[in-house]
C-alpha positions in Angstrom: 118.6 149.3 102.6 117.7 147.3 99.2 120.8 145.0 97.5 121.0 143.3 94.7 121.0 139.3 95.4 120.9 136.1 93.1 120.0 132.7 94.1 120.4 130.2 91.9 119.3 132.4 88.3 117.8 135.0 89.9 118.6 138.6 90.6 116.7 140.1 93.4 116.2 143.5 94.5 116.5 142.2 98.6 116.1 144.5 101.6 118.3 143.7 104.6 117.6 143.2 108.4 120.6 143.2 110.5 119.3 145.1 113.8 117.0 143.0 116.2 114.5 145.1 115.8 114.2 144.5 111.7 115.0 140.8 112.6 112.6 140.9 115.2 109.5 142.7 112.9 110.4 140.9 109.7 107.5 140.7 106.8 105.1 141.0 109.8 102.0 143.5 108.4 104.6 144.0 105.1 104.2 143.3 101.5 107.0 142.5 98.8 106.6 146.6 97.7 109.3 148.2 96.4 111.7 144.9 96.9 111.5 140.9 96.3 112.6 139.4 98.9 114.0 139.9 102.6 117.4 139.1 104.2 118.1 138.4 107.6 122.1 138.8 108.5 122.1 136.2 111.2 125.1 134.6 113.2 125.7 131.0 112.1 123.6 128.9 114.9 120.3 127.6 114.5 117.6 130.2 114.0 113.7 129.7 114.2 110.7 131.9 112.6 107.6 132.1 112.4 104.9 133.7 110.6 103.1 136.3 113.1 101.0 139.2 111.7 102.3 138.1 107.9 100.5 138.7 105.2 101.2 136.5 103.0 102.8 133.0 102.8 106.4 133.5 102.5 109.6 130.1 101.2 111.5 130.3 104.1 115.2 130.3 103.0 118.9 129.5 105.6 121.8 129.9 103.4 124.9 128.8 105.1 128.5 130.1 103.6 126.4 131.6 100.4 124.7 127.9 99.8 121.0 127.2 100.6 120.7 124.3 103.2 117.0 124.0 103.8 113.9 125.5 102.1 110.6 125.8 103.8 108.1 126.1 101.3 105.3 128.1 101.2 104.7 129.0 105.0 101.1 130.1 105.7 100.5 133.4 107.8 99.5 133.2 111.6 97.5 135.3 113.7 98.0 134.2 117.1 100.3 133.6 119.5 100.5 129.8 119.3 102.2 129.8 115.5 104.5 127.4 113.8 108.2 127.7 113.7 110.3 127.3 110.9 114.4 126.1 111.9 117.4 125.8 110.4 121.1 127.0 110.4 123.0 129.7 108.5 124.3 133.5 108.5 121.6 134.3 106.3 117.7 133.7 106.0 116.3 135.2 102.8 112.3 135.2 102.6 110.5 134.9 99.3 106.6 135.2 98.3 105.5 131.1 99.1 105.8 129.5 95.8 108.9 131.3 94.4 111.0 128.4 95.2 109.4 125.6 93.5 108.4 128.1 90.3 112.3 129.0 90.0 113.2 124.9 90.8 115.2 126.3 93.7 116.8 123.6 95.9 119.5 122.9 98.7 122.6 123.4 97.8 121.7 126.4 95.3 124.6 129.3 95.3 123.9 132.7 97.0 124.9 135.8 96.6 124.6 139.3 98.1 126.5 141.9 95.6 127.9 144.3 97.8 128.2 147.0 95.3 124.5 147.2 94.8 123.4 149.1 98.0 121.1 151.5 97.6 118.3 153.0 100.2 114.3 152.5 99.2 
């Protein structure tokens, strides 16, 4: 499912991951094709990812109550097991291409938005 989102400025065409399994499998072996950025529907509580089988390097983004509270920038791929994890806490995680953030002068404490009236299926 694809949704319009804006952080900050910027309107995104976002896909959502709310099952496990889409939380689970992420951007792993995935492009930015057809959409601009993921969403992870989380619970509130601390959350960790991590870059396994990715692509590309990917802004790591928690939003907590629709305002961005920590930013990992520009997170390189892994291919093994032993790969870095990225925390933080929030109901959502959105993931970017690595760079967005500082190109757009995205920050903590940014707005978020999901528009709910935007769903549509790729």
């Amino acid at each position: 499912m694809i949704v319009k989102t804006k952080i900050k400025n910027n309107i995104l065409n976002s896909k959502i991951c709310a099952t496990p399994d889409q939380i689970e499998n992420g951007m792993m072996d995935k492009t930015f094709e057809g959409f601009d950025s993921m969403v992870f529907l989380m619970n509130g509580k601390s959350h960790s990812f991590w870059m396994k089988n990715c692509i590309i390097p990917l802004d790591i983004i928690f939003i907590k109550n629709n305002v961005v509270n920590k930013i990992h920038h520009d997170c390189p791929p892994c291919n093994s097991d032993q790969c870095e994890s990225y925390t933080g806490v929030g109901n959502i995680v959105l993931e970017l291409p690595g760079g967005f953030c500082q190109d757009h002068n995205i920050k903590e404490g940014d707005p978020f938005v999901i528009y709910s009236d935007s769903v549509s299926t790729p």
